[in-house]
N, C-alpha and C positions, 0 to 999 in steps of 0.2 A: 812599419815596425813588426815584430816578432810576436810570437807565443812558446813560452817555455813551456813543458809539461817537466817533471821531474818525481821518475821512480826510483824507491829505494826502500831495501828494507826497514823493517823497526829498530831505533838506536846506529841509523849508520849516517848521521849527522846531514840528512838529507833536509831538514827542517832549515837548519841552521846557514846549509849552502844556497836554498831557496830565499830566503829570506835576505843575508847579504848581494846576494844577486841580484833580487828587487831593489836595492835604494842602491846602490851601483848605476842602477839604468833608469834609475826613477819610476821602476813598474808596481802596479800593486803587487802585492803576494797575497795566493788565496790558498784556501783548505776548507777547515770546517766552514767556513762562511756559505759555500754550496749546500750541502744539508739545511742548513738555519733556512734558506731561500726557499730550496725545492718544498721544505717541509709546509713553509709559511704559504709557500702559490699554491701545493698539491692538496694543503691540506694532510698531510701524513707525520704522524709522529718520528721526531728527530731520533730518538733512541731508535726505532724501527728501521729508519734510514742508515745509521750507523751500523748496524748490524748485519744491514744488508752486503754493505762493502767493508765488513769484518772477516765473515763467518762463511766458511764452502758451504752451498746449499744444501740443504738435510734430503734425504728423500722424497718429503711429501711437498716439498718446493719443486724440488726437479721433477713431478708428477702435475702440480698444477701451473706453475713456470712463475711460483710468485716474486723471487727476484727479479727476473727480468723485471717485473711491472715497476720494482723501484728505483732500480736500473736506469731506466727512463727517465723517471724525475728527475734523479742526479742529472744524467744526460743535458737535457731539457735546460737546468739552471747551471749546471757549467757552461754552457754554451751562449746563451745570454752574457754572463759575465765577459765571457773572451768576444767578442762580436765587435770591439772597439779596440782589441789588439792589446801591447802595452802590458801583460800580464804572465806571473810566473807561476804556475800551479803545480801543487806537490803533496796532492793526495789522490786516493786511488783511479787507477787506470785512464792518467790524461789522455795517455799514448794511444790509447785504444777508443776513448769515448771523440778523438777528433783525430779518424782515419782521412789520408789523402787529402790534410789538406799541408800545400806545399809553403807556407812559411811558422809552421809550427817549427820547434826544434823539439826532438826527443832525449832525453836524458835517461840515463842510470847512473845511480851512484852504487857501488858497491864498499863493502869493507870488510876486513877480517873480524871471523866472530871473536876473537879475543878481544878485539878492540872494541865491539859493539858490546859484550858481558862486562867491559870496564865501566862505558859507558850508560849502560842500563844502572849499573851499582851505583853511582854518582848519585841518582833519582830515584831507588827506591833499595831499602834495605835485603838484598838478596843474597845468598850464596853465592858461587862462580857454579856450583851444576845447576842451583834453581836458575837463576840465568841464562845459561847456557840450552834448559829445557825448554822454561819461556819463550827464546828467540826460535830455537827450532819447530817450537809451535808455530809461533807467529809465522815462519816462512813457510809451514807445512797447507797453511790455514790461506795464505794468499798463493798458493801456486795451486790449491786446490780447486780455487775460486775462479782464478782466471781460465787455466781448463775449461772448467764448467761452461763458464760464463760466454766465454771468448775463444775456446779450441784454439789457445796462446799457450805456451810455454814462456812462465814470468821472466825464464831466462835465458833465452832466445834474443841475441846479440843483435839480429836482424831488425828488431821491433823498436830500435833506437838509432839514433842517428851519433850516436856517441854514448859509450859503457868509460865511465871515470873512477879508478881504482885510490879512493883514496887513502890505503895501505901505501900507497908507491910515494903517492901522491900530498900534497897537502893541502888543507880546505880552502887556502886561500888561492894556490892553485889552482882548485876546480872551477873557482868563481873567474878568473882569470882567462879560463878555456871557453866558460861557457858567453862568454862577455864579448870574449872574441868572437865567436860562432855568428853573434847577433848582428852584427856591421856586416858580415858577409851579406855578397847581393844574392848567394842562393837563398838565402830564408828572410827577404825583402816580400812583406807581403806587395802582391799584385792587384788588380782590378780582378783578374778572372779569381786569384784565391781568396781576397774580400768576398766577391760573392758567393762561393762556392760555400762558407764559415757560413756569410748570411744562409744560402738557402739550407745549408744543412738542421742549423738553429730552428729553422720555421718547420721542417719535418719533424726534428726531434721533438716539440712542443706539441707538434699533433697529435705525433704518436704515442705521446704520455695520453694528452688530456681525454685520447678516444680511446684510454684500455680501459676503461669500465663500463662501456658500451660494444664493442667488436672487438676482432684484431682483423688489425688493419695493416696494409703496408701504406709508405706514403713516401714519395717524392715533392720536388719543388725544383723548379729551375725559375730562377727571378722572381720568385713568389707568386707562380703556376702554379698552383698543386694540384695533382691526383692521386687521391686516395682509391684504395683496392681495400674492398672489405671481402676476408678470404670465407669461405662454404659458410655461410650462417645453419646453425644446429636446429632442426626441426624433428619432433617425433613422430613417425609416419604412423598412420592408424588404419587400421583394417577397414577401417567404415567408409573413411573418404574417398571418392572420386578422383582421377585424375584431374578431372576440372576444380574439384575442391581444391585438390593441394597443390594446382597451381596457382589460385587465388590468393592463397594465406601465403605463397612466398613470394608474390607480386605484393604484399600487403607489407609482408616484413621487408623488402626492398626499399620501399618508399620510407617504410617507418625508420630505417636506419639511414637511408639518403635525409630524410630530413632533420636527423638528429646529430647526424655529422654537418650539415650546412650552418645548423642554430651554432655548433660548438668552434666552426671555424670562423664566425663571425666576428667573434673576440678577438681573435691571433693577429696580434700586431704584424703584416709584411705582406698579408696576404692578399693576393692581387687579383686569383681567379682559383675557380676551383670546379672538375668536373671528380663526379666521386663512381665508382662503377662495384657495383657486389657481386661477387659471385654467384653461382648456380647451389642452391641448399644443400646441405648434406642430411639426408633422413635417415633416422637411428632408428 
């Protein structure tokens, strides 16, 4: 079976097409449900998490990289949920948080902003410019993000496997197109793209649950992994010896190999695991 991702702006009845499309195919539909998860495994405030995929990152994010870190989480618990296929997701950056693998299906929904300022008014008492300002925020606010984020342009036609214009179009229409799409044997999930979902799941987890110990890169093939823990930070001192400060990074090696082994212990899939750190970097 399939995986839906489905982008769309705010008010361009993207909710509304997810959602019939799930009980159409009998899939779940998901959204906030990933935040409530990520929040509850990672430990991280839900508001915080929402905001992370609200809001372009301020300057002193994009100085310490702290989106990325929640990033991850999200990551991390999207991927868990989809792992069993069957699912239509239609919150931010499906498309991007599950690169190459080949029985996703990628969606855009688009629509006129007229029709999206009718539809904002419906749900909250606005003018047609406050409307109209609100929406061009919201779209200013996630093309800024994905940039950042992703060096994506949100509107980059390529980054989908189908853009559905539902101006043209009508919603039950799109549900129609995207229903069809699923039966196709190109986006029949595989053996090799089942696994590929798994091992990516089992990196992604890693790679949340070791940011607040390294950064690390991490791979998995069949639940292999190697982890790359990149220059660890040491402050060099005038006093010490060559032999001293190779001792304290033979020291920090071990102490971050063994603090990665404890933490991969837990991660359900994981089959083996060699970890290798880099050479320090002295400040």
């Amino acid at each position: 079976m399939a995986i839906i991702t489905l982008s769309r702006g705010s008010f361009s009845h993207g909710k509304e097409i997810a959602e019939r499309v799930a009980e159409r195919l009998g899939y779940k539909c998901i959204s906030r449900e990933i935040l409530v998860e990520a929040s509850q495994y990672f430990k991280v405030s839900e508001m915080r998490l929402t905001q992370t995929i609200h809001d372009a990152p301020s300057i002193l994010e994009r100085i310490t990289r702290g989106k990325e870190k929640y990033l991850n989480y999200i990551q991390a618990a999207l991927l868990e949920r989809v792992r069993k296929d069957n699912v239509v997701y239609h919150g931010h950056a499906g498309h991007l948080f599950l690169p190459q693998i080949s029985h996703v299906i990628k969606v855009r929904i688009i629509a006129d902003m007229a029709e999206r300022i009718l539809y904002l008014q419906k749900s909250q008492p606005m003018s047609t410019s406050e409307a109209k300002t609100y929406l061009e925020n919201e779209d200013r606010e996630r093309a800024l993000w994905t940039r950042y984020l992703f060096d994506k342009e949100i509107t980059d036609a390529s980054l989908y496997d189908i853009v559905i214009n539902i101006a043209v179009l009508k919603i039950d229409d799109a549900c129609d197109i995207i229903c069809k799409m699923v039966q196709s044997e190109r986006f029949k999930a595989t053996p090799e793209s089942t696994q590929a979902i798994h091992d990516l799941a089992i990196s992604s987890h890693i790679r949340a649950a070791l940011l607040d110990i390294c950064d690390a890169e991490v791979t998995s093939d069949r639940g292999r992994v190697h982890v790359r823990v990149r220059s660890p930070k040491i402050r060099k001192s005038s006093y010490a010896s060559p032999a001293i400060e190779k001792s304290i990074a033979e020291d920090m090696r071990q102490d971050i190999n063994r603090n990665v082994l404890v933490i991969l212990r837990d991660i359900s899939g994981v089959t083996d695991v060699t970890c290798t750190v880099d050479d320090p970097n002295y400040l």
